[in-house]
N, C-alpha and C positions, 0 to 999 in steps of 0.2 A: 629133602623134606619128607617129612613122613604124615599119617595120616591116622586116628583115631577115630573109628567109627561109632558114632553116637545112638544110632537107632541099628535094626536089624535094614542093608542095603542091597540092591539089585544091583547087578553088573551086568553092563547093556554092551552092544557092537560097536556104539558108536556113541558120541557125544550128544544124544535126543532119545526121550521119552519114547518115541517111534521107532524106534531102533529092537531089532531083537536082543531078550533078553538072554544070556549065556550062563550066569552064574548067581549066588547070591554068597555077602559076605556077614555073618553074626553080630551082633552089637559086640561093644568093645574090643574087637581086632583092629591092630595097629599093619598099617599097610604100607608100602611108599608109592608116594605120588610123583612120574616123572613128568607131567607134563599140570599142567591151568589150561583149558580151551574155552571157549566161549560158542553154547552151542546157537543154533539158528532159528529154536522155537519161540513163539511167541509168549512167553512165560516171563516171569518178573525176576525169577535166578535162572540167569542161562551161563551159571558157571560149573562145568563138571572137571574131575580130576583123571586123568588116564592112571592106570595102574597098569600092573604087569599083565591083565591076562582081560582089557577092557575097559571099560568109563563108568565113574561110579558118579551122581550128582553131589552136588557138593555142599546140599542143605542139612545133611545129618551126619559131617564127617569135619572133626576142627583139626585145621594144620600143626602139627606139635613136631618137637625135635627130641631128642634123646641125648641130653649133656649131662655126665655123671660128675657130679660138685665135689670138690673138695671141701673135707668140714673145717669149720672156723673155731679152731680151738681156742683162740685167744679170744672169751667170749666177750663183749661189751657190758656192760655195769647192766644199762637197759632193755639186751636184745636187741632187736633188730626186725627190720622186715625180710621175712625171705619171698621168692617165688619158685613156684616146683617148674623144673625143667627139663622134667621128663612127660611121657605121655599120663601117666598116673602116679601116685604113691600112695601106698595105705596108711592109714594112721592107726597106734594101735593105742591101747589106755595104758602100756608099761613099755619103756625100751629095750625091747626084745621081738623076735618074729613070732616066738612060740604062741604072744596073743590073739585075740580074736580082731578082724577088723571092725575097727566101729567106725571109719568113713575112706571116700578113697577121694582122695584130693586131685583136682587134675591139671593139667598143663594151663600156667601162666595165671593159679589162681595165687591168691597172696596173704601171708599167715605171719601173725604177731610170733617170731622164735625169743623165747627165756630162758631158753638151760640145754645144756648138752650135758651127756652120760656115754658111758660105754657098754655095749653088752659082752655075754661071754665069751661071745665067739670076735672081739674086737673090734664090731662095729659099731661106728657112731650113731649117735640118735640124737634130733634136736627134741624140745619139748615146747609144744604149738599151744598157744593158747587162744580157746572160744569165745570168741565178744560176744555169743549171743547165749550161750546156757553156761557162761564162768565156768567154762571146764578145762582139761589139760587134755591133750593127745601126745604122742611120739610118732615122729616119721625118720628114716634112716635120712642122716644128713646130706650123703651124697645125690640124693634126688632136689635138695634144697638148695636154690641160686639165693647169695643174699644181694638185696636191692640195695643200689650205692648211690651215695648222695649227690654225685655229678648226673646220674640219668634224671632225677627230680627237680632237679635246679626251675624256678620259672619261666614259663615259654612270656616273651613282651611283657616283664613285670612292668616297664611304664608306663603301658600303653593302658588310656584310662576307656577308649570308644571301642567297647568288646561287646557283641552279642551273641546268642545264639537263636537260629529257627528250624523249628519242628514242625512237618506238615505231617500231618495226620494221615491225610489220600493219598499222599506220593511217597509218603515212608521216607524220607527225606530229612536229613541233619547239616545244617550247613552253619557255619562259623564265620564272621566278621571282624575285621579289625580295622579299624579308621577306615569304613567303609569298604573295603578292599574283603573278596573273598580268600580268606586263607585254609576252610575247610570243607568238602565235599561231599559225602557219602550217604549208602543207604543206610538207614535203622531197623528195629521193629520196635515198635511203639504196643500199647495199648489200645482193646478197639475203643471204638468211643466213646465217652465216658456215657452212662446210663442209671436212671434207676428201676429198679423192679415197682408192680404194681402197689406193693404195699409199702411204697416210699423207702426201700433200703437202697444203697447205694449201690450197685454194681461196679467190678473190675473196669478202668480205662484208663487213659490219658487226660487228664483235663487242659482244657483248651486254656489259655491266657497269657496277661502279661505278666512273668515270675523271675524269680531269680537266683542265682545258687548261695545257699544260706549255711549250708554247712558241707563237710568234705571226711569221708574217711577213707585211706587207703587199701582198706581191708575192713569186708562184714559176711558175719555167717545170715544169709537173708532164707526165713523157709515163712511156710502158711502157717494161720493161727489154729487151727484145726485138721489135725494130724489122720481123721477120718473123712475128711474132706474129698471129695473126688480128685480135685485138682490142687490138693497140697500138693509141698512144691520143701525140699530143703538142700541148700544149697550155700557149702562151706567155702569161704573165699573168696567171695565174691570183689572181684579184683577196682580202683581206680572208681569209686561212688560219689558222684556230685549231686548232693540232693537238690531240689528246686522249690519243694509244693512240702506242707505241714505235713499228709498225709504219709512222707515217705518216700515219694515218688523222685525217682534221681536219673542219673545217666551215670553207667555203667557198663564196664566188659562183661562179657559172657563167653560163655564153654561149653553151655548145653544146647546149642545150635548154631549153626553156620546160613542162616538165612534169612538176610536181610533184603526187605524190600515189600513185609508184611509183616500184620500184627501179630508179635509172638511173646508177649507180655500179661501181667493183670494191670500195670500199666507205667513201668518204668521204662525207661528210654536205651533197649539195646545196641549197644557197640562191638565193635572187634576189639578186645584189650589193648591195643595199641593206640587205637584213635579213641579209648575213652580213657588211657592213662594222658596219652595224649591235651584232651581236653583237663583233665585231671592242675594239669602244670599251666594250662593257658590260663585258666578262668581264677578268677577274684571269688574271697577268698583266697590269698596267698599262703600255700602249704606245702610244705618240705616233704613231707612223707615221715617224720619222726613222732607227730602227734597223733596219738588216736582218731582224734579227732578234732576238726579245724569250724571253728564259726565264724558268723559275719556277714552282713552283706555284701552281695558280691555281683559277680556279671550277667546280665538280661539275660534270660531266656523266654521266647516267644509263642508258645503252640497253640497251632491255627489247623481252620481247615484249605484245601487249597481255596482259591477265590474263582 
């Protein structure tokens, strides 16, 4: 397994904050990770990664692998979904490398493919397109997994007693099915929802009882105001079950590894596994072939703890 660092990271002695520091590693250097340890502090991620030369935490570095794809020449009428699975790829506006980047797509994010080309030098290019600004990119095909219709199939299509609960204080996502727990884990959520003094509504999670009303398997999600402190753009966004009118959904993420606090404006962070995951459990019933899936569909609950 290897490792893609998210932020600029320290590399300590040992598996704790208290540990001397030895090193530091750059944003975006990809690393390998031989070990997962679970350190001793009293902290809400006590998961760090051993590396070759020390312990790096493991809130600003997402697990990726390096599979170089074979392209799919024989293209499909419609495309397809793909997912990149490598640590990064660039996308360029022509198929070819000579262009300039205009986004870098990153491991396990997931991208509507419409056409393949060749460039000069005989490599392939699919051509990706943008649900959010109607545009086109090209990425070299061999960084592009395409997604198959046996991994989407539904998780208990019959099963009609599905919930899901969101606690706010404990960061906490947990799944039901005929009462039975079948899903566990941390999130980051939103802080709490708020409004400023002059009645505007502030970034959060809103508290209630809702439900998943619609589903895409891929969206380019950024902020509305591009001078904004805290815009935010971010291509691919992989496995999105929305819940609330506003937008707010449960989805994978890439741009951090740290669940178990708020790191949202106020959508429901996963690990792309357990929100592709949830993706296939939850009603709405969706294949991953449709842009996008509506309908009412399975409870979702978000509370404070009690």
């Amino acid at each position: 397994l290897l490792g893609r660092t998210i932020y600029f990271n320290n590399v300590y002695a040992a598996p704790t904050f208290n540990a001397r520091q030895i090193g530091v590693i750059p944003a975006a250097t990809v690393v390998g990770l031989y070990n997962t340890v679970q350190s001793t502090d009293n902290y809400y991620n006590r998961t760090w990664y051993e590396i070759q030369r020390g312990y790096i935490h493991s809130a600003s570095v997402q697990p990726v692998r390096w599979i170089v794809q074979p392209p799919v020449t024989k293209f499909p009428k419609d495309g397809f979904l793909g997912e990149v699975s490598v640590p990064a790829t660039l996308a360029k506006p022509r198929p070819s490398a000579n262009y300039n980047t205009t986004y870098r797509f990153y491991y396990e994010t997931t991208h509507w493919i419409t056409d393949i080309d060749e460039d000069e030098t005989g490599d392939y290019w699919y051509k990706v397109f943008d649900d959010r600004y109607d545009k086109y990119y090209w990425v070299l095909a061999s960084t592009i997994r395409r997604v198959t219709d046996a991994e989407l199939t539904p998780i208990s299509p019959n099963v009609t007693d599905k919930r899901i609960e969101v606690d706010l204080d404990r960061q906490t996502f947990r799944a039901f099915e005929n009462g039975a727990l079948v899903l566990d884990t941390l999130c980051s959520t939103g802080p709490y929802l708020r409004t400023s003094p002059e009645g505007v509504r502030l970034f959060g999670t809103p508290t209630g009882d809702w439900i998943i009303n619609r589903k895409r398997p891929t969206r380019h999600m950024a902020g509305d105001d591009g001078a904004a402190d805290d815009f935010f753009d971010l291509p691919g966004v992989p496995w999105v079950s929305y819940f609330h009118w506003w937008g707010v959904s449960i989805h994978g993420t890439y741009w951090h590894n740290d669940y178990g606090r708020p790191r949202s404006h106020g959508c429901v962070n996963l690990l792309p596994e357990h929100a592709k995951w949830v993706y296939r459990w939850t009603m709405p019933e969706s294949l991953g072939k449709e842009h996008e899936t509506l309908g009412d569909g399975t409870p979702v609950i978000v509370s404070l703890s009690a």
